[in-house]
N, C-alpha and C positions, 0 to 999 in steps of 0.2 A: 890342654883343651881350654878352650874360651866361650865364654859365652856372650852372643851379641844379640841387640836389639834392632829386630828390622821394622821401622816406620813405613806405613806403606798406604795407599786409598785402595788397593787392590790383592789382596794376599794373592786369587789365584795365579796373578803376572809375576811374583815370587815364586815359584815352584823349582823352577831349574838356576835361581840363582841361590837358593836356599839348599837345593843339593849340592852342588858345587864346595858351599860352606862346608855341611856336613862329610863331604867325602873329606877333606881337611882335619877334621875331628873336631867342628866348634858345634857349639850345641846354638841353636838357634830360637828366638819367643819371633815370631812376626804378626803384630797388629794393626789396627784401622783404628776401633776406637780409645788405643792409649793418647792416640793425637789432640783429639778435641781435650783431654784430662791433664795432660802436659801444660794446655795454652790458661790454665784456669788459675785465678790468683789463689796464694795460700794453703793450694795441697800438698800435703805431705806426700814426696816423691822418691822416698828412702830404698823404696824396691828396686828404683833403677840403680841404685849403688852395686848390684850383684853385678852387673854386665860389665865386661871390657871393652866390647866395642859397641856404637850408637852409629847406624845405616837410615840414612833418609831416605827411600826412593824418588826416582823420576819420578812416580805418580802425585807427587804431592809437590801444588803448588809454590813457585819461588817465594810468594808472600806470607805463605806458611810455612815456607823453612824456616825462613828470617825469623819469625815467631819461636816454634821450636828450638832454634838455636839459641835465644836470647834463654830460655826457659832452663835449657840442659847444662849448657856450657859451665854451669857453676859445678858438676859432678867432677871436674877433670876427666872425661873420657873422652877418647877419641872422637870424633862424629864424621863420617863419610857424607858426601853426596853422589849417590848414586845416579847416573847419568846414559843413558845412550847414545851420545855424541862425546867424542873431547872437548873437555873444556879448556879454553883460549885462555893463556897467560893472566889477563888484564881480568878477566872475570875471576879467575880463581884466587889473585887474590883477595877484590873484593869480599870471597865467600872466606877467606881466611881470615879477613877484618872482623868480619861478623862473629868467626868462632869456630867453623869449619875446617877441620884437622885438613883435607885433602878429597878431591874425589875420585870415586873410584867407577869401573864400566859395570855395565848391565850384563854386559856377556862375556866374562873375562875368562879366559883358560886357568886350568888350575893354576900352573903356574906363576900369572899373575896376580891372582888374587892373593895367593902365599905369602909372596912378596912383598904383596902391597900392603897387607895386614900387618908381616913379620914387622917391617918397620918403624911400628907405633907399637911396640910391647912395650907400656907403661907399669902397669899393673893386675897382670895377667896370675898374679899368686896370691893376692890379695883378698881377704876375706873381713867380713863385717863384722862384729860382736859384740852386743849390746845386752848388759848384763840386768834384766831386771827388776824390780824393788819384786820382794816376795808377797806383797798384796795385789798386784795388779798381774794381771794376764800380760802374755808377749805376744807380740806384734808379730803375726808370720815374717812379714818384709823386714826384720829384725833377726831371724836365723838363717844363718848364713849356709843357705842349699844352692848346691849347682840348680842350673835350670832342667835338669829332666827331675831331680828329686822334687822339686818345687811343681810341678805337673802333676807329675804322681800325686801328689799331696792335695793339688787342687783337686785334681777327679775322684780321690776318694772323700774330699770333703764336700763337695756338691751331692753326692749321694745320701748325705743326712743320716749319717749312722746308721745305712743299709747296705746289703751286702753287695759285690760289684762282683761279676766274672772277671776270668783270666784274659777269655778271650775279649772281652769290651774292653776294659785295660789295654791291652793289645792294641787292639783299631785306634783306640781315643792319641795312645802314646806315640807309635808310630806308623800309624794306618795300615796294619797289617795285618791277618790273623796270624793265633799263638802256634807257633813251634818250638822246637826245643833250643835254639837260640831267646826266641823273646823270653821264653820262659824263665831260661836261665839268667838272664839280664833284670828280668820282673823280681826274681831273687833277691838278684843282687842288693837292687836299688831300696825292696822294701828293707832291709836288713841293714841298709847305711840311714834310710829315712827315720827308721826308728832310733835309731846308736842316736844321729843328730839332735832328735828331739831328745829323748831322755837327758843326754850332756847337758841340755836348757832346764832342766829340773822338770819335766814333761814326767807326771808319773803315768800307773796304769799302764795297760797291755799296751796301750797307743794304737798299733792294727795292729788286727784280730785274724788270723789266719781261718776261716771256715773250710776245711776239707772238704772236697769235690766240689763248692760252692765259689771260690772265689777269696778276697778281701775286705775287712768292713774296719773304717776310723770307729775307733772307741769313743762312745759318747763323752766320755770325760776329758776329753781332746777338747771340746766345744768351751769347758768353763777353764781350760788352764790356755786356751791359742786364740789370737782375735785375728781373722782375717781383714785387714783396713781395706780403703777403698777401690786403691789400686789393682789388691790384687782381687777383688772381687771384679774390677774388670776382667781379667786373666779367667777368670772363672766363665763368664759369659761367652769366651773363646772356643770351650772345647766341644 
């Protein structure tokens, strides 16, 4: 499973290319304002190192691909343009000049999107880990969580060390209400979220299981994890 970055001016015109993905098994982030935070000199952009793959949409203009791509292209990850027409020989290289791995369609059947992904696995096993100094707090964007762990973790830490239902959880994570699938999946993920951090010297309950009530991040989360900028964009998403 891979996790890709979808750049986009419109998330709702991503909905059925972002299923598509996930019928595949990749986990998906798709945002609007990580674009303007990309284009800004000297931010620390470490959090995009998690993703395998980097999707521009149609919706965002050619003069801000260009931009984009100048910004990203130093990560080594793929980057798609995603497109509603084919793109003509003579243009696509140009966008290959630029940095632009290949483009891919707006409405691609599963099959071709498989394919079209399968053939850029670069670094699809690849994980980040950044070990460090024991006086200073770590950098969320510095432990290395798939992207729904990394969710998880933002919505229990937007809540400020208050308690969150199961079923809010639920809707925020995958827009659904709780059954015994999410449930058990909700399981899952808190009980790797926590292994993760702890392995980072993360002490403390970390979350807090509240029976019948939900899950709540342990205050002492806030003085050993520093959310950076980034993902406090990611935060503003949910």
């Amino acid at each position: 499973m891979s996790q890709i970055l979808l750049f986009t001016k419109n998330p709702l015109n991503e909905e059925l290319f972002e299923e598509r993905l996930r019928q595949l098994g990749h986990e998906v982030f798709t945002t609007k304002e990580l674009i303007d935070r990309c284009l800004l000199e000297n931010m620390n952009h470490s959090f995009i190192q998690v993703f395998h793959y980097i999707i521009l949409s149609e919706t965002i203009a050619n003069a801000e691909v260009k931009e984009l791509v100048l910004s990203l292209s130093k990560y080594k990850i793929p980057i798609f343009r995603k497109s509603d027409e084919p793109i003509e020989e003579d243009q696509l290289k140009e966008w290959k000049k630029l940095g632009i791995t290949d483009w891919i369609e707006a409405h691609p059947s599963i099959e071709e999107l498989r394919e079209k992904l399968s053939s850029y696995k670069t670094r699809n096993e690849r994980k980040i880990v950044f070990l460090p100094r024991s006086d200073e707090k770590i950098a969320l964007s510095n432990i290395p969580l798939s992207g729904s762990e990394l969710k998880l973790f933002l919505i229990l830490y937007r809540q400020q060390n208050q308690t969150i239902s199961r079923e809010e959880i639920s809707q925020k994570m995958w827009n659904r209400s709780k059954n015994n699938s999410t449930m058990s999946q909700l399981s899952v993920m808190i009980k790797h979220l926590k292994d993760k951090l702890a392995s980072r010297n993360i002490s403390g309950p970390i979350i807090e299981t509240c029976w019948g009530r939900g899950y709540r991040l342990d205050e002492s989360v806030n003085d050993q994890v520093t959310v950076d900028i980034v993902d406090e964009v990611m935060i503003g998403q949910q």
